[in-house]
C-alpha positions in Angstrom: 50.4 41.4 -9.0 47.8 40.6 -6.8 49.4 37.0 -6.1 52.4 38.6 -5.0 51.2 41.0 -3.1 49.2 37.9 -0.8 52.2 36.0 -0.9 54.6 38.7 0.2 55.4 37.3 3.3 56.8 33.9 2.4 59.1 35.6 -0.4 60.4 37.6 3.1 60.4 34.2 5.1 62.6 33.0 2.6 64.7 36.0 2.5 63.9 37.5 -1.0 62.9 40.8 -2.1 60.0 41.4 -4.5 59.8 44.4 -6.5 58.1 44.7 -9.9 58.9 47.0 -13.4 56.6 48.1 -15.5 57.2 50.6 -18.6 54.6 52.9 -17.3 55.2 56.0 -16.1 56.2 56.3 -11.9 52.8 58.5 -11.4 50.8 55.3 -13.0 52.7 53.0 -11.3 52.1 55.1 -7.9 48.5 54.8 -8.7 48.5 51.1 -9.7 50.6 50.4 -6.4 48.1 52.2 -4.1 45.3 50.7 -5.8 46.0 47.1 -5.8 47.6 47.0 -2.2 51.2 46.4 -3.2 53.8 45.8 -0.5 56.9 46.0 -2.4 58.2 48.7 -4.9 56.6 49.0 -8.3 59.6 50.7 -10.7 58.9 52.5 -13.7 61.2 51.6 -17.1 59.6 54.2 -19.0 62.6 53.8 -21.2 62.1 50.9 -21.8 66.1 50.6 -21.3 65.9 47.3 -18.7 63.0 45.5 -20.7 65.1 46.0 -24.2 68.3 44.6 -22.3 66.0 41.9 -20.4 64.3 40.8 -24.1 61.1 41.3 -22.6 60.5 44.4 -24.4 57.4 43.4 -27.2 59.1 45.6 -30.3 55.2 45.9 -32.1 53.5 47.6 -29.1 56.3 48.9 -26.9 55.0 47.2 -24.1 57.1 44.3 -21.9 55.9 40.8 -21.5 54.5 39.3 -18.3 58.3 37.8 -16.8 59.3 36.7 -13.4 63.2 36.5 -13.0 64.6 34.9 -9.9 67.6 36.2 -9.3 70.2 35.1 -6.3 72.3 37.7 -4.5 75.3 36.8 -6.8 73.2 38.2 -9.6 72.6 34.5 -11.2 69.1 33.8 -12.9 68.1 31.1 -11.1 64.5 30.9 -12.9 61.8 32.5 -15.2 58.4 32.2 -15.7 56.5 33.9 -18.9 53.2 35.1 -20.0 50.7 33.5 -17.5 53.2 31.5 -15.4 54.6 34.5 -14.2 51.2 35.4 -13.0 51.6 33.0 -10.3 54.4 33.2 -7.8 54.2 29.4 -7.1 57.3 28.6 -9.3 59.1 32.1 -7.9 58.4 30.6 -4.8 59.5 27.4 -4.8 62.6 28.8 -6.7 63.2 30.8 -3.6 62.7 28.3 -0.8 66.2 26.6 -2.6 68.1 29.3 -3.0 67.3 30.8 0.5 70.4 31.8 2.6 70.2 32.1 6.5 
């Protein structure tokens, strides 16, 4: 999170909006949002209804795997990075830049 949070401002200058899920609860994700800094809005899926639908959901542990989606404002999936490439908001980025509207 930490890479998004000091690359916010080129996901706005390109006209995106950043906002993370997590399965933790909205108090720990208030927490973890105040502690690391975070710019954008961290959700809570404590549900774990959006990471089942999303197949991110890891059935063993009940936790959801690290995924960066893309998305365009038509709703299309324009790219996703897993497990330690969605660490890194390079790819997201770039992704971005292409899809950007004015």
């Amino acid at each position: 999170m930490s890479r998004y949070r000091d690359n916010y401002a080129q996901f706005g200058a390109n006209n995106a909006a950043v906002f993370g899920i997590s399965v933790d609860s909205t108090w720990s994700n208030k927490a973890f949002r105040e502690q690391m800094g975070l710019d954008f809005p961290l959700l809570s899926d404590s549900r774990r209804t959006y990471s089942r639908t999303l197949g991110v959901l890891a059935d063993t542990s009940w936790t959801a795997r690290r995924v960066t989606f893309v998305v365009d404002d038509a709703g299309i999936v324009r790219h996703i990075d897993l497990a330690a490439d969605a660490l890194d908001p390079t790819g997201a980025l770039g992704v971005c830049s292409l899809i950007k509207k004015p």
